[in-house]
C-alpha positions in Angstrom: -4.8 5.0 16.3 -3.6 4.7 12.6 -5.1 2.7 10.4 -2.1 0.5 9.3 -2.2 -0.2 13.4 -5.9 -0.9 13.4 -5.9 -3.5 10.9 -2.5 -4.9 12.1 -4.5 -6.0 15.7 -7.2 -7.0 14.2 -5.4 -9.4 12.1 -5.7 -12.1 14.5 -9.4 -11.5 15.5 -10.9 -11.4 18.8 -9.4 -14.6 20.6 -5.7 -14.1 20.0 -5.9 -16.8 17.2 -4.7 -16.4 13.8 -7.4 -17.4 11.4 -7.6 -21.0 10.0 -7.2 -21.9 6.6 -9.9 -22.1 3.7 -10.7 -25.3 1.6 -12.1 -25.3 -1.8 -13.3 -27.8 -3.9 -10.5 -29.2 -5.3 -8.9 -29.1 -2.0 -6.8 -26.2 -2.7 -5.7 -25.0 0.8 -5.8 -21.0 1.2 -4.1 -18.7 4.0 -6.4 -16.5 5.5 -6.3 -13.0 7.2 -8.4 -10.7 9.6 -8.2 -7.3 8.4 -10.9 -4.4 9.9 -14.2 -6.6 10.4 -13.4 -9.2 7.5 -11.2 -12.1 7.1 -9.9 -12.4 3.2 -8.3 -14.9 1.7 -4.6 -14.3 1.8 -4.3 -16.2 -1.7 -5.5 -15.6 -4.9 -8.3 -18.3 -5.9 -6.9 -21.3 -8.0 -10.4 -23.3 -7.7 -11.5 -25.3 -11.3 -15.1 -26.3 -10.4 -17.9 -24.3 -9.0 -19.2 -24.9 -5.6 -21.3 -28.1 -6.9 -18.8 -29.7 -8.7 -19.6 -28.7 -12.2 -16.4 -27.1 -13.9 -15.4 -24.1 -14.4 -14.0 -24.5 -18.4 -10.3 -24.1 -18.8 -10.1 -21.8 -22.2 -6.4 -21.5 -23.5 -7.1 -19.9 -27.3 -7.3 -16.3 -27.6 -9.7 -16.5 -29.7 -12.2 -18.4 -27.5 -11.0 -16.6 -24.3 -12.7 -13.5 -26.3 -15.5 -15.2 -27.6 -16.8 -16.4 -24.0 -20.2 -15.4 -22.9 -20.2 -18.0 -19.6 -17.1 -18.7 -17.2 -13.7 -19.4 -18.2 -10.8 -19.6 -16.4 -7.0 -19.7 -17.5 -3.5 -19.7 -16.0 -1.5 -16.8 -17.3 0.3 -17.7 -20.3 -1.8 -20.9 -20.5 1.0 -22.2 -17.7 0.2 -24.2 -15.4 2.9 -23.0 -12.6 2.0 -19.7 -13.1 -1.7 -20.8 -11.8 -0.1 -22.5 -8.8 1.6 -19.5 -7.7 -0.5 -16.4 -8.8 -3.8 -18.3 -8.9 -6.4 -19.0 -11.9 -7.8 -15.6 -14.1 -11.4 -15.6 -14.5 -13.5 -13.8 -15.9 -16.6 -12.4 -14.9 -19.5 -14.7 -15.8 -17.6 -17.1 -13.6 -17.7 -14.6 -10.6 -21.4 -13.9 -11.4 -22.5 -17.6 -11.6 -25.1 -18.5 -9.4 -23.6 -22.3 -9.2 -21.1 -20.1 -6.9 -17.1 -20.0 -7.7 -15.8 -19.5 -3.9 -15.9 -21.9 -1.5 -18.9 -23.0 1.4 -19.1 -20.5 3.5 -17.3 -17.6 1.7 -17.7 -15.3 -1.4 -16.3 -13.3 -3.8 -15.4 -10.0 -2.5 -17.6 -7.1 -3.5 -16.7 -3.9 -4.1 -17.9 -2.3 -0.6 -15.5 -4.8 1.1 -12.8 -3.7 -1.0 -13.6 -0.3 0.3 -13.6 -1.3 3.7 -10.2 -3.2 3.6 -9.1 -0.2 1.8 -9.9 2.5 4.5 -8.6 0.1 7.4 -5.1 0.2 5.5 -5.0 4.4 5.2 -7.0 4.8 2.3 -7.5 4.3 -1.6 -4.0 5.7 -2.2 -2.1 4.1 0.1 -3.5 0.9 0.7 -1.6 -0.6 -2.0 1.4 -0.7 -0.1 0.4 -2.7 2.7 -1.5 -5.5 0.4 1.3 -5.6 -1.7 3.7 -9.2 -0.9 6.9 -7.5 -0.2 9.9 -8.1 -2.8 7.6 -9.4 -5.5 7.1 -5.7 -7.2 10.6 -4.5 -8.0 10.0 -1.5 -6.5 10.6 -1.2 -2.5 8.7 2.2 -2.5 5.3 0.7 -4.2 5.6 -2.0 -1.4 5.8 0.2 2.0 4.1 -0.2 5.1 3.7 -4.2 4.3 1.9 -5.9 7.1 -1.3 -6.5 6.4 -0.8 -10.2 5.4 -3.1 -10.0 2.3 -0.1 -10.9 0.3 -1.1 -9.5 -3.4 1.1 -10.5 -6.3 1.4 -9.4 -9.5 -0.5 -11.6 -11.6 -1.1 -9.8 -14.8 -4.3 -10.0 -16.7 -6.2 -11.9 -19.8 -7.4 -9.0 -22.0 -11.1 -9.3 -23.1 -10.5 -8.0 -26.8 -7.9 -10.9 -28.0 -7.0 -13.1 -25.1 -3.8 -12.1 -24.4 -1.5 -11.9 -21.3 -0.2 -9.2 -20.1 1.0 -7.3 -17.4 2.7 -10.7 -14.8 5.1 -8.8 -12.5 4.0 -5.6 -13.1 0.2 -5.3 -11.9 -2.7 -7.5 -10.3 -6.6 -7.2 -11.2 -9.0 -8.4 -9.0 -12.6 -8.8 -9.9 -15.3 -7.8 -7.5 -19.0 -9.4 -7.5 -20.3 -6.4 -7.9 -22.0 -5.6 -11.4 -22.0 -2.0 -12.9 -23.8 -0.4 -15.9 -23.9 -1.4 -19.4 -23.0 -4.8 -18.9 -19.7 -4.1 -17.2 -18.3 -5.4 -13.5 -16.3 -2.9 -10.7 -12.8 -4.4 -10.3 -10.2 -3.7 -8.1 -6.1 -2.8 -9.7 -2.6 -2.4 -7.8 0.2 -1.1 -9.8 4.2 -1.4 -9.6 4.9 2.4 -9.3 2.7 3.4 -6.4 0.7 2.7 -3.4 -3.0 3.1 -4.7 -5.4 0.8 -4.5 -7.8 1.7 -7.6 -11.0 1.2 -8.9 -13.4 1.2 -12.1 -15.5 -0.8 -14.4 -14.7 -3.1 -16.7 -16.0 -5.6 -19.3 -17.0 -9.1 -18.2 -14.6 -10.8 -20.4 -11.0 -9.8 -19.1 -9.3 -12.3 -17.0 -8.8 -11.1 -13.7 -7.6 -12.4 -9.9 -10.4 -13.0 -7.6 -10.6 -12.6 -3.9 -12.9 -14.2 -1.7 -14.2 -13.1 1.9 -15.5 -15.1 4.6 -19.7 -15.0 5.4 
């Protein structure tokens, strides 16, 4: 059976039931979806507090987006639409906080189960194409074999060295809660011009999309 198949009749899970929606603590309301053995959000997270109600800070200045050494989150372009539709950018000591950014019962994906959800889709360099939320890319080819549900946008990124936005329309960045050497984080990255589904390390300060995956 291919693997595009696979994960398209798992997507519903065992009971013929599509899976319910997620809650955070703000009351955000997230699609979910059953792909290979995990059900992902089907949304980027938009959340402002951790799990026990304490706030994630909201940091809009470059300046202090690059100066951060606990959790921030931002709304590309400091705009708060643009956080409504693509979801918050984080950066990484708000993934790694042990107050806990996804919702109860839920986490934020690591880098194994971004391998997993890769290999159910075909692979590392085709996966992309069937995350991808069709006729948001501008570039039909990129988004082929759609029908996984995950829905991916393009939201851009917060760079760590200055603050700034770039990217919206173009590419998505998804932090993983996985740490790597020297400091740095493994993060996930879809691209406009092809299908792959890439990964590498990164420095804890860039403001990224996060994912989350049910316990």
């Amino acid at each position: 059976m291919k693997p595009l198949l696979f994960a398209a009749l798992l997507m519903a899970g065992c009971n013929g039931k599509a899976p319910e929606a997620v809650t955070d603590i703000d009351g955000n309301s997230y699609r979910t979806v059953k792909i290979g053995q995990h059900v992902w959000m089907a949304e980027n997270l938009r959340v402002s507090r951790y799990r026990n109600g304490e706030p994630v800070p909201e940091v809009k200045a470059g300046a202090s987006w690059a100066a951060q050494s606990a959790g921030a989150r931002s709304s590309y372009d400091n705009d708060a639409e643009n956080g409504k539709t693509y979801g918050m950018l984080y950066n990484w000591h708000a993934v790694n906080d042990a107050r806990g950014l996804a919702p109860e019962g839920w986490h934020v994906a690591t880098d194994g189960e971004w391998q997993e959800l890769a290999e159910a889709l075909g692979g590392e360099q085709e996966a992309g194409g069937a995350l991808k939320s069709p006729g948001k890319w501008g570039d039909p080819a990129s988004e082929s074999g759609n029908g996984s549900g995950f829905d991916a946008l393009p939201s851009g990124a917060r760079r760590d060295a200055d603050g700034g936005f770039l990217m919206r329309g173009q590419f998505a960045r998804f932090w993983t809660s996985t740490p790597a050497s020297n400091g740095k984080a493994r993060a996930r990255a879809l691209g406009f011009y092809d299908n792959a589904l890439r990964g590498g390390e990164v420095g804890p300060k860039n403001g990224f999309a996060v994912r989350c995956v049910k316990d």
